[in-house]
Each structure stands twice: as C-alpha cells, then as structure tokens.
N, C-alpha and C positions, 0 to 999 in steps of 0.2 A: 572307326578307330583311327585317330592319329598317326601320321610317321612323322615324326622328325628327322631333319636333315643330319645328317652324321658325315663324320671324314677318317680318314685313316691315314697319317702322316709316319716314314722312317727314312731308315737311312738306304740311298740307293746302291750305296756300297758296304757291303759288312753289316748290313740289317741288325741291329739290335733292337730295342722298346720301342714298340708300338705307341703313338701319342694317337689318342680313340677323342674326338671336337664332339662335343655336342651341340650341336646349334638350337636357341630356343623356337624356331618357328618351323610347321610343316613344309613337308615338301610340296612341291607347284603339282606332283600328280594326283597331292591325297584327296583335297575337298575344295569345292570352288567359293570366293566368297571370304576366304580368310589370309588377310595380311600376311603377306610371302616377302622372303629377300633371298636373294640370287647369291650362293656362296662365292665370291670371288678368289682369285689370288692376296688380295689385300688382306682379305680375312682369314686365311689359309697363313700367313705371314705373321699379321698379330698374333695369333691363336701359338704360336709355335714360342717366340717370342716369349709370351705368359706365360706357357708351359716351362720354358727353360728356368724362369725366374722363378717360377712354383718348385723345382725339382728335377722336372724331366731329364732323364738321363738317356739320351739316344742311343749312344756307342753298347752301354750295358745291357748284357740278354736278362734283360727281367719280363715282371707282366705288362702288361699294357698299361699305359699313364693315360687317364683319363682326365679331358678335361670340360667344363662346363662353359660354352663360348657366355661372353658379357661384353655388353656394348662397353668402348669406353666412354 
C-alpha cells in the first residue's frame, strides 16, 4: 500500500483554514526502489503561494483547502 507525502500548512497566530499539500510521490519509509523527493521548505513556499492564487483563505475558519502539489 502506498503513503504519499502530505503537509499541513496555517496560521501560527489566530489559526484559521487548514491548507492539506499533497505531494505526488511516496514517502522514503514506504517502499524501496521507488523515485522519492524530499519535501523542502521551497516546496512548502510554492505550494502555499498556489494555494493562495487558487483561493486559499488562511485567516477564515472554514474546511481545510486542499491542494494537489504540481511540478512547475
């Protein structure tokens, strides 16, 4: 069974919407053998970035804003 990498990104003050990354590859503990990348800060930065432009509303207590990470 697969794990993919996932994140959870808010605000550290006044917490509102949860922004839930999903990164297309598994994690480095799930299975050996298959093409892995190391979540950075950089990608934690874009990912946040594209959310904002898609909608992401941080400050609002909504659901959680999902997003689907994609190479640029």
């Amino acid at each position: 069974m697969e794990s993919n990498i996932q994140a959870a990104v808010e605000l550290y003050e006044e917490p509102g919407s949860v922004l839930s990354i999903n990164f297309p590859w598994v994690r480095y503990d799930s299975f050996i053998g298959i093409p892995q990348e190391p979540v950075t800060p950089k990608l934690i930065e874009q990912s946040v970035r594209t959310a904002l432009q898609k909608g992401w509303l941080p400050e609002k207590k909504e659901s959680a804003f999902t997003l689907d990470y994609e190479k640029e």
